[in-house]
C-alpha positions in Angstrom: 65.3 -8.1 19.0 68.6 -10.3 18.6 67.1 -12.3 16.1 65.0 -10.9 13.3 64.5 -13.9 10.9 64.1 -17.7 10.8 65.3 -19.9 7.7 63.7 -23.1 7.8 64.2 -26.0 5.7 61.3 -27.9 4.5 61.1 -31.4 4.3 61.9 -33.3 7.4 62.0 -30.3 9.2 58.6 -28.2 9.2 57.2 -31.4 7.1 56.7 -34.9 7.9 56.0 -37.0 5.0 55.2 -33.3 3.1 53.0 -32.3 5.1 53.3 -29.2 8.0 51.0 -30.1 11.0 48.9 -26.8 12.2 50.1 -27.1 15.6 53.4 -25.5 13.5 51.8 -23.1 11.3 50.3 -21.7 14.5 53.8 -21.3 15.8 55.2 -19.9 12.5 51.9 -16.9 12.5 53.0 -16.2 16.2 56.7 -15.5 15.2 55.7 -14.0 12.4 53.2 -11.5 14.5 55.9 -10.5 16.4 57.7 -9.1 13.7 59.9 -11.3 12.5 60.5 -11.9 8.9 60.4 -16.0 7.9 62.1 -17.8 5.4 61.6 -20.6 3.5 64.8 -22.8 2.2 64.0 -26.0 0.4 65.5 -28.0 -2.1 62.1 -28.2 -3.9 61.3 -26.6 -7.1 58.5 -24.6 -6.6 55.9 -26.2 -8.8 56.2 -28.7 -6.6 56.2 -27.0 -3.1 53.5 -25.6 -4.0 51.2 -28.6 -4.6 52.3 -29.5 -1.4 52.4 -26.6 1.0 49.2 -23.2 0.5 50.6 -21.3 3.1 53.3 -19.7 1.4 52.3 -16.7 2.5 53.7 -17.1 6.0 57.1 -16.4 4.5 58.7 -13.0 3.2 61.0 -15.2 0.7 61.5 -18.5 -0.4 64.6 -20.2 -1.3 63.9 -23.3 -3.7 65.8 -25.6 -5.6 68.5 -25.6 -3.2 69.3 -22.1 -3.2 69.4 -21.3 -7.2 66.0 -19.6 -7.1 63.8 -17.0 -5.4 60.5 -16.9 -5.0 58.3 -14.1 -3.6 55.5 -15.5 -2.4 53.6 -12.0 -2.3 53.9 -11.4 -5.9 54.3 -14.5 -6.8 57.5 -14.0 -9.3 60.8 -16.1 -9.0 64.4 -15.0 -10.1 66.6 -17.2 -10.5 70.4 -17.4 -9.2 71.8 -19.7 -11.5 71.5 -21.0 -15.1 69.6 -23.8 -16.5 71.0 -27.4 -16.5 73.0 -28.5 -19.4 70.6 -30.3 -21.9 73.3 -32.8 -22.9 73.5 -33.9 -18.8 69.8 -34.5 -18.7 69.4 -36.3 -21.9 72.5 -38.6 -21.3 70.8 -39.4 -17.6 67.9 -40.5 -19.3 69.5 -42.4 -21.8 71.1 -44.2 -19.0 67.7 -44.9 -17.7 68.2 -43.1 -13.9 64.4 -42.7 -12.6 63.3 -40.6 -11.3 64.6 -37.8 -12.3 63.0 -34.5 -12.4 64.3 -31.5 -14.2 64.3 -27.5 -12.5 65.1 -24.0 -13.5 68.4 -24.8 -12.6 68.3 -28.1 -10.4 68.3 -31.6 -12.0 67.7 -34.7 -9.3 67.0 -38.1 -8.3 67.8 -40.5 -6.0 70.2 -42.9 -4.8 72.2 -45.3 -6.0 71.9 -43.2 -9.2 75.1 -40.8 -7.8 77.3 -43.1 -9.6 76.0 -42.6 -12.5 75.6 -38.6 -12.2 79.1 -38.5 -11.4 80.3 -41.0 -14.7 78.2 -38.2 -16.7 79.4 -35.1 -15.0 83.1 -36.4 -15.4 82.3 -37.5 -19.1 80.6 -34.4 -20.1 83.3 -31.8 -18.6 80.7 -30.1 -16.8 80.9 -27.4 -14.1 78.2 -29.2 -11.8 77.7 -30.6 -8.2 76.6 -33.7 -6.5 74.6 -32.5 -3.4 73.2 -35.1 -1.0 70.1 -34.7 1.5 69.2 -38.1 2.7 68.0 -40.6 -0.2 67.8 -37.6 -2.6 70.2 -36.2 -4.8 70.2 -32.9 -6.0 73.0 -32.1 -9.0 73.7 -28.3 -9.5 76.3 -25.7 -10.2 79.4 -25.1 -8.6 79.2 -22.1 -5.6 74.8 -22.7 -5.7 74.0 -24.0 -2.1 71.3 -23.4 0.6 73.8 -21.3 1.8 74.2 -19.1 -1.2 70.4 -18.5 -1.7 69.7 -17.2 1.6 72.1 -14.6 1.9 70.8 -13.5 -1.5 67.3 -13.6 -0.1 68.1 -11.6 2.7 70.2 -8.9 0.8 67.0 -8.6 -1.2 65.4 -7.9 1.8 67.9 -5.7 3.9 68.5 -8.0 6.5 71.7 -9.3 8.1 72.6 -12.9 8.2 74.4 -12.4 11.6 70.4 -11.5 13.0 69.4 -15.0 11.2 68.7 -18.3 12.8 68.8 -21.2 10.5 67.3 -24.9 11.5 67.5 -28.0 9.2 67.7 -31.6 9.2 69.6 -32.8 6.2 73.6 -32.9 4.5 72.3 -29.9 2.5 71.3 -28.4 5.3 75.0 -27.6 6.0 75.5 -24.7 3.9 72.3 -23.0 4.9 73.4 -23.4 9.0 76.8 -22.7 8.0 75.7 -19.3 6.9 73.8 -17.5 9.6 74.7 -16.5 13.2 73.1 -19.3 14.7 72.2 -23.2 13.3 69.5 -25.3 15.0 69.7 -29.0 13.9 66.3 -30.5 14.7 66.3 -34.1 16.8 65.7 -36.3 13.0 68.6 -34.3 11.6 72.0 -36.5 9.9 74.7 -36.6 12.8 76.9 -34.7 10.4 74.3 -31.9 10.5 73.8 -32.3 14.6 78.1 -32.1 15.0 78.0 -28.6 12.6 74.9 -27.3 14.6 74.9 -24.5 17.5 72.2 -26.4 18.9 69.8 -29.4 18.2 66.3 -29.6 19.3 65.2 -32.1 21.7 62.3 -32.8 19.4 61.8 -33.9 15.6 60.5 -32.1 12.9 57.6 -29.5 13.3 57.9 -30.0 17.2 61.6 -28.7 16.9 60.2 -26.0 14.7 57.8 -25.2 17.9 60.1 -25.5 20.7 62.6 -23.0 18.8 60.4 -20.7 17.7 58.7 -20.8 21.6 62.4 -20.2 22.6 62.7 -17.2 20.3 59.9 -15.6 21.5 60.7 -16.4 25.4 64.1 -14.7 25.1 65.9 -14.8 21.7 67.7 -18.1 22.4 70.0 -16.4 24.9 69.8 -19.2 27.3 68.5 -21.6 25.2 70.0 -24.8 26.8 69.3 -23.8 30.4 65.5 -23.4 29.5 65.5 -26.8 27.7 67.3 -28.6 30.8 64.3 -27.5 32.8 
């Protein structure tokens, strides 16, 4: 087996509007049946996910909060990779009135056109924190904590090898987390940026990316990936 584990983002990629269609999860209990270990990577905060998502138990690991926590959805206990977020950052972004804004173990974020103000703070504050983008979102953590950084911790933990690791996403911080494995699948809704930095984008969007890779893995461990998609 060439490739032993998939890291998928979440939003955008296995859910539209938050939501995973079964037709996926069908495809993610196939992969997973043939032994190979799944990975969840998602700038959620777990809380949240799972309001959103029950099936956690598909994946071995998950990586939330854009790689500064992780989550074992077996025993249900999180360690986190990075420190909390300054007090003094979130209480001057709430002073400056930047809704929403929800508060993590580590990540603080919002939305645009708020990145303006983050930054002002950031810069006014001296603090050792980062401006990530996905999308309309905005995700503000510490230096060297990425998508990137959280899976390769994840699969330490589990004894695996990022160069037996194919990664698929569909946003900016989706960058890190492709940059960081052997092989990076953009899916067809992905940001250009993502689709330039990608091995390979899907022909389809979203969960239907998800499929066709994952049929692709199965078939012949994406070693003649764009041949098969031509026909």
């Amino acid at each position: 087996m060439r490739y032993q584990t998939l890291a998928t983002d979440y939003d955008g990629t296995l859910a539209t509007e938050g939501r995973v269609p079964r037709s996926t999860l069908d495809a993610l209990e196939r992969l997973k049946a043939s032994g190979r270990v799944l990975i969840l990577v998602t700038g959620r905060e777990m809380d949240d996910l799972l309001t959103v998502f029950p099936h956690i138990l598909l994946f071995q690991t998950i990586v939330a909060e854009n790689g500064a926590l992780l989550y074992s959805p077996a025993s249900r206990k999180a360690r986190p990779l990075a420190g909390p977020p300054p007090q003094a950052f979130v209480e001057a972004l709430r002073r400056r009135n930047v809704t929403p804004l929800t508060v993590g173990r580590s990540i603080v974020a919002t939305v645009r056109p708020h990145d303006a103000v983050v930054v002002d703070v950031i810069s006014e504050l001296a603090l050792d924190l980062q401006v990530v983008y996905n999308k309309e979102s905005i995700m503000i953590l510490p230096f060297g904590v990425d998508k990137g950084t959280g899976l390769l911790a994840a699969l330490a933990e589990l004894g695996l090898s990022e160069r037996h690791t194919v990664a698929v996403g569909d946003g900016e911080n989706d960058q890190a987390l492709l940059d960081a494995c052997e092989y990076g699948v953009a899916v067809a809704n992905a940001v250009p940026e993502l689709k330039e930095r990608a091995d390979f984008t899907m022909p389809e969007p979203e969960g239907k990316g998800i499929e066709q890779l994952i049929e692709l893995l199965l078939l012949d461990d994406l070693r003649d990936v764009e041949t098969i998609i031509r026909l």
